[in-house]
N, C-alpha and C positions, 0 to 999 in steps of 0.2 A: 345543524352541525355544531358540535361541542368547540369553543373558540378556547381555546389557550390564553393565559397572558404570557405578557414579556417574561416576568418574573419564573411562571410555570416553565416554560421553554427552556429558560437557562438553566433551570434548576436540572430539569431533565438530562439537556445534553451533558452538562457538567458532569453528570452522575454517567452516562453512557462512555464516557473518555475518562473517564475513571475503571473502566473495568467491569461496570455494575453487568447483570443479565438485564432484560428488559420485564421480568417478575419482580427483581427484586426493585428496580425504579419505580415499580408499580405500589408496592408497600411502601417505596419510602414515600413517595410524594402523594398516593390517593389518585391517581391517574390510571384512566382505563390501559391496559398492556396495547391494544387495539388502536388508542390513540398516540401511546410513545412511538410504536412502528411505525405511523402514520408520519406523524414529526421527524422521526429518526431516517425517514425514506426521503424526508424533499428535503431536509439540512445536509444532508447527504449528497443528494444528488445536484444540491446548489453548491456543495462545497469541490463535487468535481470540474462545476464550469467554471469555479472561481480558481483553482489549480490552473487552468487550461490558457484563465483571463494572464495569470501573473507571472507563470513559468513558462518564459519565450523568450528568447534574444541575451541566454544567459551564457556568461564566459566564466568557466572555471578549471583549475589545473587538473582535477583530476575526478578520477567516477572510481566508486565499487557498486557493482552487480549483484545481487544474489535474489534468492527465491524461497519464500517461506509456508509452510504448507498449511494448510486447511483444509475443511472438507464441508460438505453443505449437502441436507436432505440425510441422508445416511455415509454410513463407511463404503468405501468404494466396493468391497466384496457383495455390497448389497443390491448395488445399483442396476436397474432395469434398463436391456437395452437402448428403448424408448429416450432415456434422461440421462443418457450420457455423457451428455454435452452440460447439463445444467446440473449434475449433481455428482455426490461423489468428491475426491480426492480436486480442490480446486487450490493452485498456487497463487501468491502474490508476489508477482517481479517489482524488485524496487531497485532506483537508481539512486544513489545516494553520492553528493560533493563530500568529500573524504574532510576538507577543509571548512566548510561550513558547516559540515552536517544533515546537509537540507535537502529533503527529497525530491528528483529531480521530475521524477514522472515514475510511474507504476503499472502496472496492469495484471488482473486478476482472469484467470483462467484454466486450461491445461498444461503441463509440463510438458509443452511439446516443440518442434521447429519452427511452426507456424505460429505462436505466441510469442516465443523468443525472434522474431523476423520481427514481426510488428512492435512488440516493444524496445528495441533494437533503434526501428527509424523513426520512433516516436520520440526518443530520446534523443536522436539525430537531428530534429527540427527543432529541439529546444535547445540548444548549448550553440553557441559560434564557436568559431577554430577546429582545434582536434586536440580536443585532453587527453590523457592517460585516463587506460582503462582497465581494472583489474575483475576478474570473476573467477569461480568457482570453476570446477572441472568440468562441468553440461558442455558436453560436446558440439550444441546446436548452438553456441554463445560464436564459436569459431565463424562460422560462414555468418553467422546474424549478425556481427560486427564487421567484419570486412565488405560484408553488402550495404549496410549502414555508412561506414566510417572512411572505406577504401582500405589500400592494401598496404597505407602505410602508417597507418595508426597504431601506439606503441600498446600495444594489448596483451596482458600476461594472464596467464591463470594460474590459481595456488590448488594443487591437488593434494587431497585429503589420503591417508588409507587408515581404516578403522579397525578395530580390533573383531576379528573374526567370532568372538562372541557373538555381536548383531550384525553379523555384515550381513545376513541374509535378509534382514527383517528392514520392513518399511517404516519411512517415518510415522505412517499411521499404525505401526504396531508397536514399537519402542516405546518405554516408558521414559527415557530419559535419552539423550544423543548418546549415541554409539561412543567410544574411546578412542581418540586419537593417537595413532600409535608413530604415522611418518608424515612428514608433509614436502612437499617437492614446489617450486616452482617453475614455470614455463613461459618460454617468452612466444607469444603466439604470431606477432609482428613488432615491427618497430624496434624500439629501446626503450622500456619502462624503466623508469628509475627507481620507482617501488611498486613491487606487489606482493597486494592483503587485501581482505574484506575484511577484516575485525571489526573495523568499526560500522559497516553494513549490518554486520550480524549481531552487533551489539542492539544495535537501531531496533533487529527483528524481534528483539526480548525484550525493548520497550512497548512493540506493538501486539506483544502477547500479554503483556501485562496491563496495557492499555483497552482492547480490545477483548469482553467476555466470548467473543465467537468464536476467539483463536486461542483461550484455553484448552489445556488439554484433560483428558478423561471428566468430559462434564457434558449436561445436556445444553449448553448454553450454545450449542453450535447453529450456523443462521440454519432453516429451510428453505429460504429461497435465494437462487443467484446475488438477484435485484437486489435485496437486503444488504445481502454481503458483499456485494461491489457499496453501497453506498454507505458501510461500516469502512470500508478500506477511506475512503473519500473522506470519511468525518474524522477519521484518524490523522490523515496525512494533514490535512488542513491546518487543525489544532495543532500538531506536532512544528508545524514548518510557522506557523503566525502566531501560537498563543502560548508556547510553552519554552520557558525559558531555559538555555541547553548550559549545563555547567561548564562545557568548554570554552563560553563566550562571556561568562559571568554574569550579567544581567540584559542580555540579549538573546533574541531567537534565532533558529536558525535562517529565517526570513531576511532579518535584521541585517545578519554576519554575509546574507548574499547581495543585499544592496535593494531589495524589493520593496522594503518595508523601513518607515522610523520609527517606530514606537511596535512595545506587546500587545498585542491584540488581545481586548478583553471576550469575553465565550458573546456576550452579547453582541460585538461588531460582527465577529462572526458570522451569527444566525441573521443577523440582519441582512448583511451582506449576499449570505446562501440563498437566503428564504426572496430574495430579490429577483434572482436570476431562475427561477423556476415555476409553474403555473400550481396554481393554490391546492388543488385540489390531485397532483401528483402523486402521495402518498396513498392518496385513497384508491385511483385505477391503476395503481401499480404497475406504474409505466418504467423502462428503465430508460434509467439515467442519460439521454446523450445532447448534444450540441445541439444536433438537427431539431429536436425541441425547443431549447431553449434559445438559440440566437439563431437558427437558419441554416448553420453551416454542417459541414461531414462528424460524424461522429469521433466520438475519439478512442481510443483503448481502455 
């Protein structure tokens, strides 16, 4: 089996959180494509236990919710009964501390109730107290938080209405977001004292620019789940430990939550990842869960 060095590793993932495709990392560095996906699967799938290790027992004022789309295998009009579940149109929930920055927890999937349920109280086991909580208009965000959160959690949603040009057409058909034409807020429980996702949504144009799978109109889209849940993970890792957020000046969003005292260099990282995961994981393309790596329930 072709061993990697230290050096090859970083270079690689550097170039993957950068945006790169996994051809073009292949030109720049002289690395079989075969072996980067291999790499990119267990730094991935190390980077989701280490999420799981660090973001627990966190108190922050407030959360934005939202959901950013992607697709995996083909466009959803193409998808074969069979692989419905694994391909097609697949979302990325992310929980974002408004004040820090810092992603709270995520989960990739379908845009459905049973997604938003679970990452809802997945979210629920990481944060102490009851923060404010703002989301989008997804109507399953309603009962997914009050069953998370109880019925007194101050929980608003900011509703959109778009310009009737694309209001028909899917995000997977628009070339560009639809126009905003009104916006409305709602207080869904509680008393929020502000509600926005701006800066959620801001977050999600870092992880499209971050992330070549969630570009748009290009072949760089993952083909398998497993890929693409452990692209979401190398994302989220590096965004929350190694990358430093201009709202904090020279700290991460890690830093700004209290997890972390120093930026994480790409190498602590991988080290770190490639720790909590069995060596040869990229190669049987196992997906990514807990019950492998430490024993315990899997996670979202």
């Amino acid at each position: 089996m072709n061993i990697l060095s230290r050096d090859q590793q970083i270079q690689i993932i550097a170039a993957l959180t950068e945006g790169m495709s996994i051809r073009a990392v292949e030109r720049l560095t002289g690395v079989h494509r075969d072996t980067i996906m291999r790499l990119g699967a267990r730094v991935g799938a190390g980077c989701a236990a280490l999420h799981d290790r660090t973001m627990h027992s966190l108190r922050v004022g407030r959360l934005e919710l939202d959901e950013i789309w992607g697709y995996v295998g083909c466009k959803q009009k193409n998808v074969k009964r069979k692989d419905l579940a694994v391909t097609g149109d697949q979302y990325t929930f992310i929980a974002l501390a408004s004040t820090a920055r810092a992603i709270i927890t995520y989960r990739t999937g379908k845009r459905d109730s049973a997604n938003t349920h679970e990452f809802a109280h997945d979210l629920r086991e990481r944060v102490l107290g009851s923060p404010e909580i703002s989301t989008d208009g997804f109507l399953p965000y309603q009962n997914a938080i009050r069953s998370a959160f109880g019925n007194r959690v101050a929980h608003g949603q900011i509703v959109k209405t778009y310009s009737v040009t694309n209001l028909g057409k899917s995000a997977a058909v628009r070339y560009s977001p639809a126009q905003v034409v009104a916006v409305s807020r709602e207080v869904i429980s509680g008393v929020p004292a502000e509600i926005s996702t701006s800066y959620v949504e801001r977050q999600n144009l870092s992880l499209r620019m971050a992330s070549r799978r969630f570009t748009r109109l290009t072949n760089g889209f993952s083909k398998k789940l497993e890929h693409h849940e452990a692209a979401v993970s190398l994302y989220v890792a590096h965004y929350n430990l190694c990358r430093v957020h201009e709202a904090h000046g020279n700290m991460t969003p890690a830093m700004s939550l209290g997890i972390a005292d120093h930026v994480w260099s790409l190498g602590e990282l991988i080290d770190a990842a490639l720790a909590l995961v069995p060596a040869d994981l990229g190669r049987r393309h196992v997906k990514p869960t807990l019950s492998v790596i430490e024993g315990e329930k899997p996670r979202g």
